[in-house]
N, C-alpha and C positions, 0 to 999 in steps of 0.2 A: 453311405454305409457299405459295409461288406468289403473294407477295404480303399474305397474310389475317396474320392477328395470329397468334402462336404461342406458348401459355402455355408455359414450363416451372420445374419445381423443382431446387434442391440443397439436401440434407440435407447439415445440418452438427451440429456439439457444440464444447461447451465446457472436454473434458477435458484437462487439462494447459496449461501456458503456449502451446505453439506453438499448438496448436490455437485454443484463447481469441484469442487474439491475430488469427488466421487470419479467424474468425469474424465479430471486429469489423469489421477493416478493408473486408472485405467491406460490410457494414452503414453503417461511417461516411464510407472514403475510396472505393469502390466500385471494390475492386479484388478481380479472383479469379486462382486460382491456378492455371495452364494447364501440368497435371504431361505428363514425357516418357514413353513407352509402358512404357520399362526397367523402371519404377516401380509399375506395378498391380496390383493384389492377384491376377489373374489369370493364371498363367505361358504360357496359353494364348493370349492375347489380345494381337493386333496381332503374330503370330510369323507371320513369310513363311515360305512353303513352296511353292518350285519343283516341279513334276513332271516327272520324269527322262523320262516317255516324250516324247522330241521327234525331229522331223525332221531330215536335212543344212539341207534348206532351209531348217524352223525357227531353226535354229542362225543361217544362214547372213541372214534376213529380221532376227533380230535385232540381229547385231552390224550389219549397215550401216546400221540406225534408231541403234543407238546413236552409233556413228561419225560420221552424218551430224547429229546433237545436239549433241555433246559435244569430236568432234574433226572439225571441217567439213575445217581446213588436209590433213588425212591426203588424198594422192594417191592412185589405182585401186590404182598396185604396192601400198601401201605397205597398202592396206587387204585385198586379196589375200592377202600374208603374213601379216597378224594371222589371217586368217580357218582360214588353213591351219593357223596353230597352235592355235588354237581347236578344228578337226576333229578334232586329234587329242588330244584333252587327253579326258579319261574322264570318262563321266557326270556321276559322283559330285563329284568333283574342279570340274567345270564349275558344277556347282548347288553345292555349299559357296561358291566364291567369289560366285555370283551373290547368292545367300542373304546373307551378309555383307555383301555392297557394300550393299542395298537397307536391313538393317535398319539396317545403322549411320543412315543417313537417315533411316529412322524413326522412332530413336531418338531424332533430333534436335527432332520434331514437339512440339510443344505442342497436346494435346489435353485441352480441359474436357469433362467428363461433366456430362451432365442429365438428368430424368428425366420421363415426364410427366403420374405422378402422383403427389399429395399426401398420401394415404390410406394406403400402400399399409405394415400391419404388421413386414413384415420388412424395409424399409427404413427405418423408424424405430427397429429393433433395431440395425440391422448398423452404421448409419451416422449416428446421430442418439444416440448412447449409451442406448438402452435407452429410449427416447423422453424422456428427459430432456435434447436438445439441440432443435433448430430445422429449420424448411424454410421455404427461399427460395424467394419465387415469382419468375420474370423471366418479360415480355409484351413478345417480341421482334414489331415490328412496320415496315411498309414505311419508316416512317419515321428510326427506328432504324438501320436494316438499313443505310442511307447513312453510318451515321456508323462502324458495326463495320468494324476493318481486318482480322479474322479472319473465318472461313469463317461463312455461318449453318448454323444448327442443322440435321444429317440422322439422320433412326433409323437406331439399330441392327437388325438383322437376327438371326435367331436360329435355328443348323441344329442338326441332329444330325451332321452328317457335319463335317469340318476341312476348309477351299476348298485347293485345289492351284489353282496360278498355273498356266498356261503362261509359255513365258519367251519368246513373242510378242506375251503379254499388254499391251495400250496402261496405261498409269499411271491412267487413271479404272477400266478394270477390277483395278487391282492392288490400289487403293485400297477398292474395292466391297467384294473378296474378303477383305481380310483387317483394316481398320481396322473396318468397318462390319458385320463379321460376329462372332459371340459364339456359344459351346453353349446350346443350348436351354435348358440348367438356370439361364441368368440371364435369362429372357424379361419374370420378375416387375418387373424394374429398368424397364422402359419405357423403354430409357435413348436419348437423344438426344446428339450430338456436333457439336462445332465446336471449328475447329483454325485455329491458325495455323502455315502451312508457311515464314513467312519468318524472323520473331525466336524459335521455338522455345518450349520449354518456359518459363516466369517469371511473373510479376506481371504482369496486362492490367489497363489501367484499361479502364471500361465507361462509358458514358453513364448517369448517375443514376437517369433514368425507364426504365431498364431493370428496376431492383430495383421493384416494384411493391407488392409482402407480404412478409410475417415472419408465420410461423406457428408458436405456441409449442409445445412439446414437452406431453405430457397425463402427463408425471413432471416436468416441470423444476421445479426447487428453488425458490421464493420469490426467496431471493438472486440467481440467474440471470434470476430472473424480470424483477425489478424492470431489471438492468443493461442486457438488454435491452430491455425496453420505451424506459429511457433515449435508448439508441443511436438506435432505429427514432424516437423524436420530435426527438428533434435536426436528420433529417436535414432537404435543404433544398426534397428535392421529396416530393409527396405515397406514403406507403408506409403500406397498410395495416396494421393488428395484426391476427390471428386466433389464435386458440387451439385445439387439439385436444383432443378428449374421447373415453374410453373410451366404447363404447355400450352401454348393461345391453341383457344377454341376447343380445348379439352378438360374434363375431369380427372388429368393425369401429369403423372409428372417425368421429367426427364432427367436420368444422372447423364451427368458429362463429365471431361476431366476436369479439374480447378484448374484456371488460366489466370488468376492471380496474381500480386507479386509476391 
């Protein structure tokens, strides 16, 4: 960040048609797929959660940001009565709807997942089929970064504890607290994200010299082997091949360059 070049991976495979299919076009038409939060394998992740302990004034600071956002035309009276009806509406009842209104928005986000390492064993289990699928290298840089109309890349965060919002809370810290935060037990993922908040979850094309590597899986199949290799020379800007390898008498793995034919 700040400017400097910023490597990162996605692990992918080649099981089933969607997938395959997925994989390529990343590779040939360099397109990736920018899923909604709804969708994560994580039920935990990207779920708002207001804290009921607030103020009058609380209450009271945030519906006139809101108002003053969303509905400018609303007059003193007029914003007085909502406010009144608001004091008296119960905790609970007040955080369900707040809760709602925000995730549906969430929901709406397109957010890619990255990771930012290449090595790392149980992400070529979890997510790379048994290391018999691939990892993408992308070398997001200043240059680049003028042409992406989605967010750049920022790390994940990793607690033990679930962030509670205040419902004062400005949208950067809403965002901090609950996008950008994960339970400690996925800290291994390194994971990095960029979002686009306007078209949503879909198909982004990317700039070509984004995809930089194809690193092949240290199981993938011959067959797989070869198709790949195909794809990554086809393409029309330079993408390196590397290979992984089990390492004897280690828990680790070794990239090297592909010496294939």
């Amino acid at each position: 960040m700040n400017g400097e070049k910023l490597t990162l991976y996605r692990y992918r495979h080649l099981e089933g048609e969607e997938h395959h299919c997925w994989t390529r076009k990343i590779i040939t038409d360099s397109v990736l797929y920018f899923a909604s939060p709804s969708t994560f394998n994580d039920p935990f992740d990207c779920r708002v959660h207001y804290s009921k302990d607030y103020s009058k004034d609380d209450l009271l600071s945030m519906f006139n940001k809101l108002a003053k956002k969303y509905e400018p035309e609303m007059n003193r009276k007029e914003r007085r009565g909502r406010a009144k009806a608001l004091l008296k509406m119960g905790r609970s009842e007040l955080i369900r709807l707040l809760t709602t209104s925000y995730q549906d928005g969430v929901n709406n986000y397109g957010i890619l997942s990255l990771s930012a390492n290449n090595d790392n064993i149980l992400m070529w289990s979890h997510y790379a089929a048994a290391h018999k699928g691939l990892c993408l290298r992308f070398e997001f840089t200043p240059q680049i970064r003028s042409e992406l109309f989605y967010k750049w890349p920022l790390p994940v965060e990793y607690e033990d504890s679930y962030p509670k919002i205040k419902i004062t809370s400005s949208n950067k810290e809403i965002s901090d607290l609950f996008i950008f935060t994960k339970a400690i037990d996925w800290c291994y993922e390194e994971e990095y994200r960029t979002m686009d908040f306007d078209n949503g979850p879909g198909e982004k094309h990317f700039p070509p010299e984004l995809l930089t590597g194809v690193i092949l899986g240290a199981r993938m199949t011959p067959e797989n082997k070869r198709e790949v290799v195909g794809w990554v020379r086809a393409r029309k800007t330079p993408t390196e091949l590397l290979e992984a390898h089990i390492k004897e008498g280690s828990f680790s793995l070794e990239i090297k360059p592909y010496n294939g034919d």
